[in-house]
N, C-alpha and C positions, 0 to 999 in steps of 0.2 A: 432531435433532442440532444441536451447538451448537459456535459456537469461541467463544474470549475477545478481545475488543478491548480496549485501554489498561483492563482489568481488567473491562468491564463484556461479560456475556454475547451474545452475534448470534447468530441461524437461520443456520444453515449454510446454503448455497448449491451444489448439485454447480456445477462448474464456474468456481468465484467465481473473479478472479485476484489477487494484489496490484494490477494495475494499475487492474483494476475497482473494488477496495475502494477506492483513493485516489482514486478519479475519484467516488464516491458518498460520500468522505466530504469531501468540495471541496480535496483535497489536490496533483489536478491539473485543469488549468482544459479550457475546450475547446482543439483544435489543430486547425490548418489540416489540408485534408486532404494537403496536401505532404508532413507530417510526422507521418504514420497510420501505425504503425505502433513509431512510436518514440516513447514517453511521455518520454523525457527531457527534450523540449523544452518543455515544458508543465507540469511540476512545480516547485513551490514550491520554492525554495531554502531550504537546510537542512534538508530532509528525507531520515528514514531510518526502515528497517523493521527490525523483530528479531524472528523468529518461535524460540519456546522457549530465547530470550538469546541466539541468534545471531545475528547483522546481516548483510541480506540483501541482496546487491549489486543495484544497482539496472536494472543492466542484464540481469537476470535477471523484474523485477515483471511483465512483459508475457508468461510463459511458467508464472511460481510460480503453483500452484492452493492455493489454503487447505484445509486439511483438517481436518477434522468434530476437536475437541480442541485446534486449535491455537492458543498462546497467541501474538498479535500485538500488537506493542506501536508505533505509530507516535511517531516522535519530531523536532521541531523545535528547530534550533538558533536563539536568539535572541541578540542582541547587544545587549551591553549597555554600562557603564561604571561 
């Protein structure tokens, strides 16, 4: 079984989370263990997920399981001028 990442096919994983995808794809770094539990402190700024074009709150990635089919699109805001 397979899901989609940014368009390009992954092995599904029983149990994957969003929080684990973003921590394996360097999206969030290591965190103290003060702050285990709560990926928010630890994650890139301007980062967002959208699984089937809906944008997935983020305080949700640490509970969202990926499921075998699902299209996941990770996305970075970059500044510019």
């Amino acid at each position: 079984m397979n899901f989609v990442l940014n368009g390009q096919p992954r092995v599904w994983q029983p149990e994957l989370t969003l929080e684990t995808l973003l921590r394996q794809e360097g999206y969030i770094g290591h965190m103290p263990e003060a702050d285990a539990g709560s990926c928010t402190a630890s994650i890139r700024a301007g980062v967002a997920v959208a699984i089937g074009q809906q944008v997935v709150p983020r305080s949700t990635w640490a509970q969202r399981l990926v499921a075998p089919e699902d299209e996941v699109e990770l996305f970075q805001a970059i500044a510019g001028g």
